[in-house]
C-alpha positions as CSV (number, residue, x, y, z in Angstrom):
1,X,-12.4,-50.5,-2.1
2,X,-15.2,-49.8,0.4
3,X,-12.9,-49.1,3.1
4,X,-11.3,-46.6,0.9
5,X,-14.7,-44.6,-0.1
6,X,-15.2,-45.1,3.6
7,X,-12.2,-43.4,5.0
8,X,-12.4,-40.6,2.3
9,X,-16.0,-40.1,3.4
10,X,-14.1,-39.4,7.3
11,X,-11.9,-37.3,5.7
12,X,-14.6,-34.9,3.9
13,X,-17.1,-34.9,7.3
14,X,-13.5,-33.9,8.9
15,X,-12.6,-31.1,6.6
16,X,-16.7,-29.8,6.6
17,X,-16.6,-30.0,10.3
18,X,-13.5,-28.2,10.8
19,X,-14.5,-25.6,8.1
20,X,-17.9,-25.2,9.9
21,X,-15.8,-24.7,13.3
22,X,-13.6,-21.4,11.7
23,X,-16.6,-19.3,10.2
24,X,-18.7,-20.0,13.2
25,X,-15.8,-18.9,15.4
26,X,-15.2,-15.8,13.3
27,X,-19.4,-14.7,13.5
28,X,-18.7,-15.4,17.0
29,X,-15.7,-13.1,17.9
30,X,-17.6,-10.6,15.7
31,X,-20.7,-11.2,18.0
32,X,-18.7,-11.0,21.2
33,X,-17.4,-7.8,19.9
34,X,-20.4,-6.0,18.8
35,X,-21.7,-7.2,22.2
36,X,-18.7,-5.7,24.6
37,X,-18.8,-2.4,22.4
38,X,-22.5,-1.7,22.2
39,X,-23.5,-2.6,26.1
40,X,-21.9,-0.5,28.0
41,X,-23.7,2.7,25.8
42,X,-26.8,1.1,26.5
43,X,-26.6,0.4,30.5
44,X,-25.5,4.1,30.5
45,X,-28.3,5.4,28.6
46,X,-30.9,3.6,30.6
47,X,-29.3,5.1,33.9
48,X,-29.9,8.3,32.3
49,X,-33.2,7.8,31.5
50,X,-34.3,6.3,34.9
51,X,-32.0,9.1,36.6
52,X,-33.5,12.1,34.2
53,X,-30.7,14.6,35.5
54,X,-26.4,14.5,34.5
55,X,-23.8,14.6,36.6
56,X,-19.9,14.9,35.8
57,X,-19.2,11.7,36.4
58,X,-22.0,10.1,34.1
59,X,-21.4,12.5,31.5
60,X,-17.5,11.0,31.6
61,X,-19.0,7.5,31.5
62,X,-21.3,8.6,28.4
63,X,-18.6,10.1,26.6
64,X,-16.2,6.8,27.2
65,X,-19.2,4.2,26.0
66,X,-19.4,6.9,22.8
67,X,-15.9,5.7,22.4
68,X,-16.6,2.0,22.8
69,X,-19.1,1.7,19.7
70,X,-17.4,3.9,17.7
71,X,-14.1,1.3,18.4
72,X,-16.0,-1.3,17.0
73,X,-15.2,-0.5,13.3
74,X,-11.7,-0.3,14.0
75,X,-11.5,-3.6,15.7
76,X,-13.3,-5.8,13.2
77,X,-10.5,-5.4,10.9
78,X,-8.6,-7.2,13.1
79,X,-11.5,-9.8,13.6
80,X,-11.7,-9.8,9.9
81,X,-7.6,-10.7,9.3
82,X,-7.3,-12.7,12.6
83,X,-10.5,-15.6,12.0
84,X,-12.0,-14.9,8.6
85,X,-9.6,-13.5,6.2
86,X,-7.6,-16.9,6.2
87,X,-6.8,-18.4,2.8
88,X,-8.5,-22.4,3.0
89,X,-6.5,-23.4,-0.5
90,X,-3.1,-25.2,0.0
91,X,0.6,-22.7,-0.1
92,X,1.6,-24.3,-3.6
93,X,-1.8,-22.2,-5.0
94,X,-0.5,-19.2,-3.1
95,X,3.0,-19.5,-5.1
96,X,1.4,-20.0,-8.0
97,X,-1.1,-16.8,-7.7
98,X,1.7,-14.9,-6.4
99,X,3.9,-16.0,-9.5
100,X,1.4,-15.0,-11.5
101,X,1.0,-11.5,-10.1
102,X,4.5,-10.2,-10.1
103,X,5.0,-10.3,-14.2
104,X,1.8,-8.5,-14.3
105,X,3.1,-6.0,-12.1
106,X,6.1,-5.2,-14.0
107,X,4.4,-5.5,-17.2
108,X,1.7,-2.9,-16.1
109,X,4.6,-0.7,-14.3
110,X,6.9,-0.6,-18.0
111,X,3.5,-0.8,-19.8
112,X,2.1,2.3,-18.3
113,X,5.4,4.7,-18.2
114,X,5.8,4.3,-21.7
115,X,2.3,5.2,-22.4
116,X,2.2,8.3,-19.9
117,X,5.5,9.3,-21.7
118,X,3.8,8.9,-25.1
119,X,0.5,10.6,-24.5
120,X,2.5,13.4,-23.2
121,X,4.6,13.8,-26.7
122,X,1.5,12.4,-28.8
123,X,-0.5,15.5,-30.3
124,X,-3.2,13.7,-32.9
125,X,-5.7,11.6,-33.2
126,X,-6.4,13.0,-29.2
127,X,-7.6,16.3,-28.3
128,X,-5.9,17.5,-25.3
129,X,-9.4,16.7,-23.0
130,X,-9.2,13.1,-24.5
131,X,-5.3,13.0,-23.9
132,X,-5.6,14.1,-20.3
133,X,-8.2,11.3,-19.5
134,X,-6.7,8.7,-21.1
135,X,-3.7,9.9,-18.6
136,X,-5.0,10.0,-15.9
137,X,-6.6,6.0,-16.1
138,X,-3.3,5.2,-17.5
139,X,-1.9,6.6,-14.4
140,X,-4.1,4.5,-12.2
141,X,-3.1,1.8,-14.2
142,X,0.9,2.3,-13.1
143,X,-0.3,2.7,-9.2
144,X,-1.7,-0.7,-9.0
145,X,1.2,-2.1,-11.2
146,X,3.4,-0.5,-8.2
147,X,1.6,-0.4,-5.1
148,X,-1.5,-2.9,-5.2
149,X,0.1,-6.0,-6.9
150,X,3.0,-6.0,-4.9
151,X,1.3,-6.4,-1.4
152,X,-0.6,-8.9,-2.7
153,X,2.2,-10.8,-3.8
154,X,3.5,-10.3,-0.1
155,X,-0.2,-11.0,1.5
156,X,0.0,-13.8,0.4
157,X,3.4,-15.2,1.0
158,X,3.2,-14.0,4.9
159,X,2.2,-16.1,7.4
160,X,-1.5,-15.7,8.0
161,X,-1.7,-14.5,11.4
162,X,1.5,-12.7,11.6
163,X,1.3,-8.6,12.6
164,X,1.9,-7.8,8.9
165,X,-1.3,-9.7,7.6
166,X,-3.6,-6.8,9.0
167,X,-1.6,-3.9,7.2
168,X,-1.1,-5.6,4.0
169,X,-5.0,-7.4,3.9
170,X,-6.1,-3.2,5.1
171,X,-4.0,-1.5,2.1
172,X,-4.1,-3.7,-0.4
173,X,-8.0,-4.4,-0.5
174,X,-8.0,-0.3,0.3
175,X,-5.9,0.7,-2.4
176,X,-7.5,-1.9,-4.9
177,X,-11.1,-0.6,-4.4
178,X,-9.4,3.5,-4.3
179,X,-7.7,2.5,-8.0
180,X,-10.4,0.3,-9.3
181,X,-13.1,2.8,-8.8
182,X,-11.6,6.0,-9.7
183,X,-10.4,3.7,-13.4
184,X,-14.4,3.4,-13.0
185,X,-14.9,7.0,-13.4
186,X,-12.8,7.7,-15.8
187,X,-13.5,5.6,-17.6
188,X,-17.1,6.6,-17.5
189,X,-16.0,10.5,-18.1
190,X,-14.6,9.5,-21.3
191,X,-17.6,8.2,-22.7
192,X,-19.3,11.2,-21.4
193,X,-16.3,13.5,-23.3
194,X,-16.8,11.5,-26.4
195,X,-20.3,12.1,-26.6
196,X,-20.3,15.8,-25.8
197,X,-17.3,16.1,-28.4
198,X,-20.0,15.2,-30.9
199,X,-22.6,16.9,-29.7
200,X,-21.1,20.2,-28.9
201,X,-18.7,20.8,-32.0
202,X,-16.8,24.2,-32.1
203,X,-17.9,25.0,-28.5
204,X,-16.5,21.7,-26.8
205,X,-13.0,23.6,-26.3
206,X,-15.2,26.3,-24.1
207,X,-17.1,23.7,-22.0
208,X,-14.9,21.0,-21.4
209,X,-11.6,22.7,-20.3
210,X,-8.2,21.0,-19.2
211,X,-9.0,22.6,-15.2
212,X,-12.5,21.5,-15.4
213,X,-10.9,17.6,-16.0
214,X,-8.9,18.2,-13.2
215,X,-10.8,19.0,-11.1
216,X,-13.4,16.1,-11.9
217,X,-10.6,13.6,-11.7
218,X,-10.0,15.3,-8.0
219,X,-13.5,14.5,-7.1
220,X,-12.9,10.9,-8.4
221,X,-10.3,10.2,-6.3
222,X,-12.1,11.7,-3.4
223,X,-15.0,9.1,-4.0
224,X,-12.3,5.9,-4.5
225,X,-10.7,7.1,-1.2
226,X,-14.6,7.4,0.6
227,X,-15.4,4.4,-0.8
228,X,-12.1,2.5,0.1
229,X,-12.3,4.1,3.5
230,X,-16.5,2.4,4.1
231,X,-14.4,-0.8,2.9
232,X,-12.3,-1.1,6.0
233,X,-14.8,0.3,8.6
234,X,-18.0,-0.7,7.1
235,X,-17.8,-3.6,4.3
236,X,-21.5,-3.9,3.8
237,X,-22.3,-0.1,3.2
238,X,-18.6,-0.4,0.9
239,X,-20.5,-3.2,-1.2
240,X,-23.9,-1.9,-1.6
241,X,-21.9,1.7,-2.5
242,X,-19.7,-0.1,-5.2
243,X,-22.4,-1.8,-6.6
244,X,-24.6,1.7,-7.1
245,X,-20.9,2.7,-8.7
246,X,-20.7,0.1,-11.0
247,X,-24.3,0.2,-12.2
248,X,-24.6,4.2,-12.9
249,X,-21.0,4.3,-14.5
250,X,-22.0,1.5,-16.5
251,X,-25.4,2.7,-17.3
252,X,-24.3,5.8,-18.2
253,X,-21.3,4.9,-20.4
254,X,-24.1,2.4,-22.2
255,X,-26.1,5.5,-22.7
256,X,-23.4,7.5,-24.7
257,X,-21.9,4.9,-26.7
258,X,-25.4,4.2,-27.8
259,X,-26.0,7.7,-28.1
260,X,-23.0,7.7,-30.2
261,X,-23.9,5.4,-32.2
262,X,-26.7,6.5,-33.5
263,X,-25.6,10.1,-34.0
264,X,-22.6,8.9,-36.0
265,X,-25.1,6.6,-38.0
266,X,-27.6,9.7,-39.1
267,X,-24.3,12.0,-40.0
268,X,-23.0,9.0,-42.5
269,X,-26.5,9.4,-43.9
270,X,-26.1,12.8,-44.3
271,X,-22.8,12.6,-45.5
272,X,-23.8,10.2,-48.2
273,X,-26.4,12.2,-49.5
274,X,-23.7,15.5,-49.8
275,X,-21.2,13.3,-51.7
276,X,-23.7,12.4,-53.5
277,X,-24.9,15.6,-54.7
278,X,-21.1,17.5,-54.6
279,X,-19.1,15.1,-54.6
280,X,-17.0,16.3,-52.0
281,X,-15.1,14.2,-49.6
282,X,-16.3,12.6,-46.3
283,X,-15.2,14.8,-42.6
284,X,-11.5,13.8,-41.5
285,X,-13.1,15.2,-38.2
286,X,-14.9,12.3,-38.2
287,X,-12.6,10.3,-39.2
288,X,-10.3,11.3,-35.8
289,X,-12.9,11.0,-33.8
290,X,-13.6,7.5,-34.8
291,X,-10.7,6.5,-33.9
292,X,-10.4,7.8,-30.4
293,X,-14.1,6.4,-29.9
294,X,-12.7,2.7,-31.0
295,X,-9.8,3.4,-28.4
296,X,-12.3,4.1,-25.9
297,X,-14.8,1.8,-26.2
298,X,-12.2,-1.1,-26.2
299,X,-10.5,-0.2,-23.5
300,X,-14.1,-0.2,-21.7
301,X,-14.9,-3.6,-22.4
302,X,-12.3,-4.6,-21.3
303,X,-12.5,-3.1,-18.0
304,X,-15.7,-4.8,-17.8
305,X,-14.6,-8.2,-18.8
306,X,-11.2,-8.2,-16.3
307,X,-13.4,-6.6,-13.8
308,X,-16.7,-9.0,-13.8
309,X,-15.7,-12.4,-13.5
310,X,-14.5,-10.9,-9.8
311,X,-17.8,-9.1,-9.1
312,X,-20.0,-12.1,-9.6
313,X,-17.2,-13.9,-7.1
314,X,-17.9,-11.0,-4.5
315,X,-21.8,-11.3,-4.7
316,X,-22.2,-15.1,-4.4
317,X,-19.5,-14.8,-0.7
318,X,-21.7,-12.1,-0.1
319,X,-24.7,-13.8,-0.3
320,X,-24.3,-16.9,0.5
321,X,-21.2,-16.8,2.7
322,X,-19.9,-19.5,1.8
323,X,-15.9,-20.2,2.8
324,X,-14.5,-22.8,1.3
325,X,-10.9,-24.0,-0.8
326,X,-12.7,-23.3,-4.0
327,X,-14.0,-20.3,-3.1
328,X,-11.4,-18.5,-1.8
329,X,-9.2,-19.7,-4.5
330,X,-11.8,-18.4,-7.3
331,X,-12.0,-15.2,-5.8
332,X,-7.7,-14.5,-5.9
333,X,-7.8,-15.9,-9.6
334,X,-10.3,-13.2,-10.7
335,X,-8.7,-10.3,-8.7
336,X,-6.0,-11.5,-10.8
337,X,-7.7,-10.9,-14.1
338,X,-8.4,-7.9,-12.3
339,X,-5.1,-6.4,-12.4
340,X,-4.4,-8.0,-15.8
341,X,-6.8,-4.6,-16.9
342,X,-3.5,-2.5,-15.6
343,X,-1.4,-4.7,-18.2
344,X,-3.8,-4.9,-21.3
345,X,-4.2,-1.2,-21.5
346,X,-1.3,-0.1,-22.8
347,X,-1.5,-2.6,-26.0
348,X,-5.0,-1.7,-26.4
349,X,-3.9,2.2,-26.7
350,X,-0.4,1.2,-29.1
351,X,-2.8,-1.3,-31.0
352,X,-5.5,1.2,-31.6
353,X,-3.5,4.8,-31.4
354,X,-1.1,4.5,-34.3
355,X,1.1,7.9,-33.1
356,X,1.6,6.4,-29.8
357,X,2.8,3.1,-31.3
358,X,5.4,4.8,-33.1
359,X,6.7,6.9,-29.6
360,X,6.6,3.4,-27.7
361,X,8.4,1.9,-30.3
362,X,11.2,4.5,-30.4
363,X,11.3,4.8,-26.6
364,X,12.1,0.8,-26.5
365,X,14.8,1.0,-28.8
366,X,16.6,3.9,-27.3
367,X,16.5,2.1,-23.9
368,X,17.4,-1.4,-25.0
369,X,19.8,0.1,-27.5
370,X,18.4,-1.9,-31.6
């Protein structure tokens, strides 16, 4: 028995040590490179400011070392997929993460044409602003059912340091952060409809027109692309840029569902006191617009609970850097709750919208013919 705890004890100090050995390796390629790229731009600025005068030839040299740092960002991906990006859990996890991922990815690719097709024939409870939004994120939700999800799958089937691990690790983390921030926004800029629906009244058709959504959803998919983009190049400026994301969009969709809240609360005062006094039945107005509001704030929170489990995996690697089986293994099961969000949608909008139940329900049978 003591032979066995000892040998066991080996076999841990083995493992540690060789762990130790990769992510030391890795902060030392990335050293080295930083190092060779940087350098040279600094030897040739100290000639120039011993010299104090330019000359063709230095001028070429400066322009060359420019090049240098500014190849630094695009070789660390390479770093990054070549001595870091390695997955420490055994192939049979892989299989089973993988397995897990490609019923999702139909799911949310069936799941989200039927609801696209269905908000586009739907015409109440959603007012065409409401309708376009919910769209849009249910557009998003179909891309990462179609593109994300499957180069995951592959990522992780591949063999680690093959040619294709650099493009698939590059696009799918790309397109994943380009898709999960602009759901982000949108889902933030329904909140933000919601509220000014009940605040504005009759104008609301004036301020919040169809091109004006359009072109905020534009603007949104510039910032997932910028922010996707700082991911490859420049992942610490990427995180510290997704976090501000996350916190404002979540702060301010806090803000106008409490805001909400307490707007619809004083008008059911009101309201009571009027029937009281006439008689006369409650808003159906209201009524609607509850509705959409109960759509909108569920599909919210649960963006938020697919989507955190994953953040709070990001920030303790990010802090504490730590690379181990465990780790890395947590960190692929919460992207995968991640892109259950893509799947979940659509029954959140035929649970809560009853007129775009009734289109799914009709599109289903027609395809699968009962």
């Amino acid at each position: 028995m003591q032979i066995h705890r000892q040998e066991q004890v080996h076999q841990d100090q083995a493992f540690n040590s060789a762990q130790y050995k990769k992510i030391v390796s890795g902060l030392v390629w990335v050293q080295i490179t930083v190092v060779a790229c940087y350098v040279p731009h600094a030897i040739v600025q100290a000639v120039y400011a011993f010299k104090k005068a330019t000359t063709p030839f230095l001028d070429f040299i400066w322009d060359v070392t420019i090049a240098m740092v500014l190849l630094n960002s695009a070789v660390n991906p390479f770093l990054y997929c070549w001595k870091v990006n390695e997955r420490l859990y055994g192939f049979h996890l892989k299989i089973l993460i993988a397995t897990l991922n490609i019923p999702l990815s139909v799911t949310a690719i069936l799941g989200n044409v039927l609801i696209i097709i269905a908000l586009q024939n739907v015409s109440t409870p959603l007012r065409p602003p409401s309708k376009l939004l919910f769209r849009y994120l249910a557009s998003t939700d179909l891309a990462v059912g179609l593109v994300t999800q499957p180069l995951i799958v592959v990522f992780l089937l591949v063999p680690e340091k093959s040619g294709s691990c650099l493009y698939l690790t590059i696009i799918g983390k790309a397109t994943s952060v380009l898709f999960g921030g602009v759901s982000l926004l949108t889902l933030t800029a329904i909140s933000v409809e919601r509220l000014l629906a009940l605040l504005l009244g009759i104008r609301y058709r004036q301020f919040l027109s169809l091109r004006r959504i359009k072109v905020m959803i534009f603007i949104f998919w510039l910032i997932g692309a910028a922010i996707a983009g700082m991911f490859i190049f420049r992942l610490l400026i990427a995180a510290v840029s997704g976090s501000i994301l996350l916190l404002s969009c979540t702060a301010t969709s806090t803000f106008c569902y409490t805001k909400i809240y307490r707007v619809l609360r004083h008008h059911g005062r009101q309201v009571n006191v009027q029937q009281g006094a006439t008689g006369a039945p409650a808003s159906l107005n209201i009524a609607r617009y509850r509705k959409t509001l109960s759509t909108a704030m569920w599909v919210q929170m649960t963006f938020l609970a697919c989507y955190l489990p994953f953040g709070i995996v990001q920030v303790i690697i990010s802090v504490t850097a730590l690379r181990a089986p465990s780790i890395d293994l947590a960190r692929d099961l919460t992207g995968t709750i991640v892109f259950l969000n893509s799947t979940l949608n659509p029954f959140l909008y035929c649970w809560k919208i009853s007129a775009v139940r009734r289109i799914v329900k009709d599109k289903i049978r027609r395809w699968f013919c009962f």
